[in-house]
Every structure is written in structure tokens, then in C-alpha cells.
N, C-alpha and C positions, 0 to 999 in steps of 0.2 A: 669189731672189724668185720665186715661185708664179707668178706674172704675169710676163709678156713686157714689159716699159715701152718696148723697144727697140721689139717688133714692134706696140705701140699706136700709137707715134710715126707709127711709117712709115704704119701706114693714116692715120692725121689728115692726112698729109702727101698722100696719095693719094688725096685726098675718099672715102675707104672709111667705109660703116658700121660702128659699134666697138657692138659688141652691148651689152643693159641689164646684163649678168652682169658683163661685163669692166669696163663704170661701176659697176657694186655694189661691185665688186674696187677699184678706183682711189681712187672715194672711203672707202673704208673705211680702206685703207693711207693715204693722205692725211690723215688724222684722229689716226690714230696719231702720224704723223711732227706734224703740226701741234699738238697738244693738248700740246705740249713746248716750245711757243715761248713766249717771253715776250709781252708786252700790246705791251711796244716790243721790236724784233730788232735786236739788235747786229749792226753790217755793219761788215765794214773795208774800206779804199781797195785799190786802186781800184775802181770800182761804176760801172755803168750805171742811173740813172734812169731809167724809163717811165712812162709819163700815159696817161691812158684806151685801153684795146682798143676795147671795145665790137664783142665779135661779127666784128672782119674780119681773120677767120683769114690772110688772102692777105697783108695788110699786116705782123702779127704774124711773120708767117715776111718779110718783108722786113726789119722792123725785127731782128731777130735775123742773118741776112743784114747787116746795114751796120752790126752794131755789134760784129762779133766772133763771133758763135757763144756757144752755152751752153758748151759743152766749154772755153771757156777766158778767158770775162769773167763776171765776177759781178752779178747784175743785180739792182733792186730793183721789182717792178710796185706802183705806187699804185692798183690795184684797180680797178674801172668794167670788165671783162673782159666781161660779156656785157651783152644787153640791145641792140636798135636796129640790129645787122648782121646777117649771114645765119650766121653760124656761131658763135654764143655757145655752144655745147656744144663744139665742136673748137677751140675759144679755148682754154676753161676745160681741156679735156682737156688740150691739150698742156703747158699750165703747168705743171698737175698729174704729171702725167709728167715731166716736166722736173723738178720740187720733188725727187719720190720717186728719180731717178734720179742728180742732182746738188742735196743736200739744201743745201749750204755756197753752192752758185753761184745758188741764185735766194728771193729774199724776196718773199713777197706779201703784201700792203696789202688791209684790206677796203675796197670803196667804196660808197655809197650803193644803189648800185646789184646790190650781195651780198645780195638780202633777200627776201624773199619774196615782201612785198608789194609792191612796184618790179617783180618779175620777172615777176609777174602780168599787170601791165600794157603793158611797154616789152616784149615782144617773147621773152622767152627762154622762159618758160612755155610759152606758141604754138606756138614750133620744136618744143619736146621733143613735144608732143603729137601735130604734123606728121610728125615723127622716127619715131615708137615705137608712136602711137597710143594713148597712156597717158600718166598722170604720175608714173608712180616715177623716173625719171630727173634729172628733176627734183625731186623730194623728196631724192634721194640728195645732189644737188649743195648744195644749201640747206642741208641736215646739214653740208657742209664748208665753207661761208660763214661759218656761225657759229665756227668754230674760226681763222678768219683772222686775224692779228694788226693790231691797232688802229693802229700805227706803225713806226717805225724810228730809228735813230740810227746816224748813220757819223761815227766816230769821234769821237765824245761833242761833235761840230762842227757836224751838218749833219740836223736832225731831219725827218723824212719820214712824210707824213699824206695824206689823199686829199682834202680836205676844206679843213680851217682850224685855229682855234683857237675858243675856249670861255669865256665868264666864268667855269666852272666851275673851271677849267683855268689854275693859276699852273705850276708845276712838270710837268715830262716824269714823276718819279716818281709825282704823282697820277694819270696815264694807266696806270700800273703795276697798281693797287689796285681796276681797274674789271673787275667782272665782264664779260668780253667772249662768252662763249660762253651767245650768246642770239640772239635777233631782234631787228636794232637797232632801239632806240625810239624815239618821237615825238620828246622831249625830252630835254633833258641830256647831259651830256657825251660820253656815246658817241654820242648823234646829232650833235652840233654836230662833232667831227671828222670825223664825212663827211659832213658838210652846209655848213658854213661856207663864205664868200668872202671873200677879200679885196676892199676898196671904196676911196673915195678919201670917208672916214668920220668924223668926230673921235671919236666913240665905239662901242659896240656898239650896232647895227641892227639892225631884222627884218630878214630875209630875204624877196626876194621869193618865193621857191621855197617858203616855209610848211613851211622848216623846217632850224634851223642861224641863222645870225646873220653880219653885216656885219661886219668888223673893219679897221680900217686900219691906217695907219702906229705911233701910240700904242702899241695894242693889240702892234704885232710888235716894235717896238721892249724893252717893255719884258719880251716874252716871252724874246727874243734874249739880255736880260742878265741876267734871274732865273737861267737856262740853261746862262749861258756858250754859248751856239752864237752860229755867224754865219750861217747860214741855216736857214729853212723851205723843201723843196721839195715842192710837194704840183699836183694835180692839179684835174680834175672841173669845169673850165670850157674849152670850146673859145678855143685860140687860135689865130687864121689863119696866124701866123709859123710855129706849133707851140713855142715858148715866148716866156716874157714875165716879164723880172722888174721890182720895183716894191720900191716905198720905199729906193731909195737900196743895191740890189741883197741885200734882208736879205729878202727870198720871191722865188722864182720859181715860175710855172705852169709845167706841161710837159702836152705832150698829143701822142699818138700814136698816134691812128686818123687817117692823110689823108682829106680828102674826106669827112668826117664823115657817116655817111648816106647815103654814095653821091651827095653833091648838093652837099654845102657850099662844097667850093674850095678846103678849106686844105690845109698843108702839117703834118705830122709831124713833133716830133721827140725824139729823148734825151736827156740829158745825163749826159756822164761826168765823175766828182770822180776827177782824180789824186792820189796821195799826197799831194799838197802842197797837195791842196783846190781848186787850181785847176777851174775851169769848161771842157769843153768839148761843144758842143752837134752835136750831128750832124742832119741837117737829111734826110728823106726824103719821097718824094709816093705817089701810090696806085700800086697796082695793079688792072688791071682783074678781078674777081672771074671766078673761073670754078668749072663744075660739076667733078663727078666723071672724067668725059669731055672735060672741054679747052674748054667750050663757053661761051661767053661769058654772064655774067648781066646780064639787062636788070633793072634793080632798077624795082619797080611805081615807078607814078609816084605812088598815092600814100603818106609816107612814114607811121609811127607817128605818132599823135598828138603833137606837141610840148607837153612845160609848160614847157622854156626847155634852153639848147642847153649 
């Protein structure tokens, strides 16, 4: 490979700048290897689960740290990777790196927050600008958002989405047949799987986010058995434990950026499906963000605009 992934890595790793060529390069190869994936990615056991990044590169290198290393656990990310930390572009990078370098050992999920117009606003747009002084860096990366795969399935048991489910949406096969390599839209089924919540619902709900829908127990129950799966595990709602399962253990949340924001309190965490499907959650808290130089960051006091957490 033309490119160095090794030696990308290590600057990401080194808060070093990774020049706009070397992201033209990353995301280009990215796209190649991605534009081959299915709508939903086949994963087998044993896998590591992950929930929201969002941007805090110091955590993501923890969480990889306490859960094995890429070199030798297979992991799946439910998407949310930039946007609202300080380092959504060295998030995004090392994944990417990480994909290209061990293509079998990591799956990524798009989430709401892979788009363009989300990235505009919540903070990743901004960085690259701050970064570069430009936005092709950010064009490049948004090129390979689109290419992201809509879900996952480990071992035809355990379906994985960032988001929710869909009225649209009976069968994991219909998720199959969706044009994904676009800008995700307003409405419809590729919005509502990275938009969606689970609720304590009897039917489908608006959403308060303006955009995706309420589903509760009904709605997962009767997906679980059209399916044949025994769980949903999907992401994109902070949870203070760092996960949370609900309706009689057939979804769990996960979420894995600590201290959400630099302010929130919570805890982090993953979970691991062993062959046997069994659940095990690993449970991690922040670190304190530092620069390039070792120097501690004081995160401004005040945060991105919030439209809900």
C-alpha cells in the first residue's frame, strides 16, 4: 500500500498534523474497501460493540486500550465518530486506518451524525476549517460517510444499527435493497435507522429530535421475531451507566464517549457478544484531553449548541 497506515496511525496517536494529501489518500482507499460492503455487514463472534465517539480521540484510544487492541478483537462502531469533541477528524482518521489496515477486525456503522448537514452544525465542519483553513478535508471525509454501511448482524442473532427501527422496516433483508450511498434524508427508512429511539411507547411516535420515530417494546418484540434475532444493539442516545438495556433485555443502548462534552459525568462503555452470545460490558471513564505537547485542554465553557444529548 502507497500510503503508510502504520505511519498515519502513529501521528493520530502523537496529536501530529496528517496533511490534506494523506486524507485525500485515506479517504479514497476507504471508499474502495467500503463500496464492497453490504447495506448490513456480516460479523461473527466474538465482537466488541461501541456507541457514540463523538470527536474524543483520547477516549477512543482508551476504549481500544481496555477492550483488547485492534490487532486481536474484532470490533463493531455504531457510528456518531465525529461531531461535539475536539478531534472528530483524528477519530475518524484512526478508524479509517484501522478499517484499511485490519479490514475483517473492524465494522463501521453510519450515524446521524455522518452527514453533512449535522456536520455543518455540531462542530466537525469548524475543526476541519480551524485545521486546514479550508474545507476539502471535510468534503473528502463526507464522500466516505456516504459509503458507510447502514447495519450489521452477528451471527444472524444480534442485529446492529445506530439509531432504531422503522415502520418502513419489517425484515433486516429490506434494509438490504436501500440505496445507502447518498446523503441521508429527511425521511424514511434510511433516516429512521439513525434517527430512531427506543421509548416506553405503545406504538410508533414522533420523535422529539424532528426526525426518526419512538418505537417501543411491541415494535422490538415483533421485529426480534419476524428476524429470528435476540437482540438490537444500537447506539445515539447518551447513557450515564454507558449502557442500558430495556424491554425485557431484546435492545440495549451502548455508548462510549465518557463525560460526553467534556461536562456530562457519565461513564463509557462496550460490550462484548462471546460465541455463545453471552453479554459482557466493560465499563471505562474519561481521560483528560491533551494537546499535541502533553498540555492539558480546558474545554471552553461554552459547549456547542445542544438540540438534545
Amino acid at each position: 500500500m502507497g500510503l503508510e497506515v502504520e505511519e498515519v496511525i502513529e501521528s493520530i496517536k502523537q496529536g501530529k498534523h496528517v496533511s490534506e494529501a494523506t486524507v485525500y489518500s485515506l479517504c479514497l482507499k476507504s471508499q474502495e474497501l467500503l463500496i464492497n460492503e453490504a447495506n448490513v455487514t456480516r460479523v461473527d463472534t466474538p465482537v466488541t460493540i461501541c456507541g457514540d465517539i463523538h470527536g474524543q480521540l483520547h477516549d477512543l484510544l482508551t476504549l481500544f486500550d481496555k477492550s483488547g487492541g485492534v490487532e486481536k478483537t474484532r470490533y463493531i462502531f455504531l457510528g456518531d465518530f465525529v461531531d461535539r469533541g475536539f478531534y472528530s477528524l483524528e477519530s475518524f482518521l484512526l478508524l479509517l486506518c484501522y478499517k484499511l489496515r485490519y479490514p475483517d477486525r473492524i465494522t463501521l456503522i453510519r450515524g446521524n451524525h455522518e452527514t453533512r448537514q449535522i456536520t455543518k452544525v455540531y462542530g466537525f465542519y469548524d475543526e476541519i476549517m480551524r485545521k486546514y483553513g479550508n474545507c476539502n478535508v471535510w468534503r473528502y471525509c463526507c464522500e466516505v460517510f456516504d459509503y458507510l454501511s447502514l447495519g450489521a448482524i452477528i451471527n444472524d442473532s444480534i442485529f446492529c444499527v445506530h439509531g432504531g427501527l422503522s415502520p418502513e422496516i419489517n425484515t433486516i433483508d429490506e434494509i438490504r435493497s436501500i440505496d445507502r450511498k447518498q446523503e441521508a434524508p429527511h425521511e424514511g427508512a434510511m433516516c429512521d435507522l439513525l434517527w430512531s429511539d427506543p421509548d416506553d411507547v405503545d406504538t410508533w411516535s414522533l420523535s422529539p429530535r424532528g426526525a426518526g420515530f419512538l418505537f417501543g417494546k411491541g415494535e422490538v418484540d415483533k421485529f426480534l421475531m419476524k428476524n429470528n434475532v435476540e437482540l438490537i444493539a444500537r447506539a445515539h442516545q447518551l447513557v450515564m451507566e454507558g449502557y442500558k438495556e430495556m424491554f425485557d433485555g431484546g435492545l440495549v443502548t451502548v455508548w462510549s464517549a465518557p463525560n460526553y462534552c467534556y461536562r456530562c459525568g457519565n461513564v463509557a462503555a462496550v460490550l462484548r457478544i462471546e460465541d455463545d452470545l453471552e453479554r459482557n460490558y466493560t465499563i471505562f471513564e474519561a481521560v483528560q484531553p491533551q494537546d499535541g505537547v502533553g498540555n492539558t485542554i480546558i474545554p471552553t465553557k461554552k459547549p456547542q449548541m445542544d438540540y438534545f444529548l
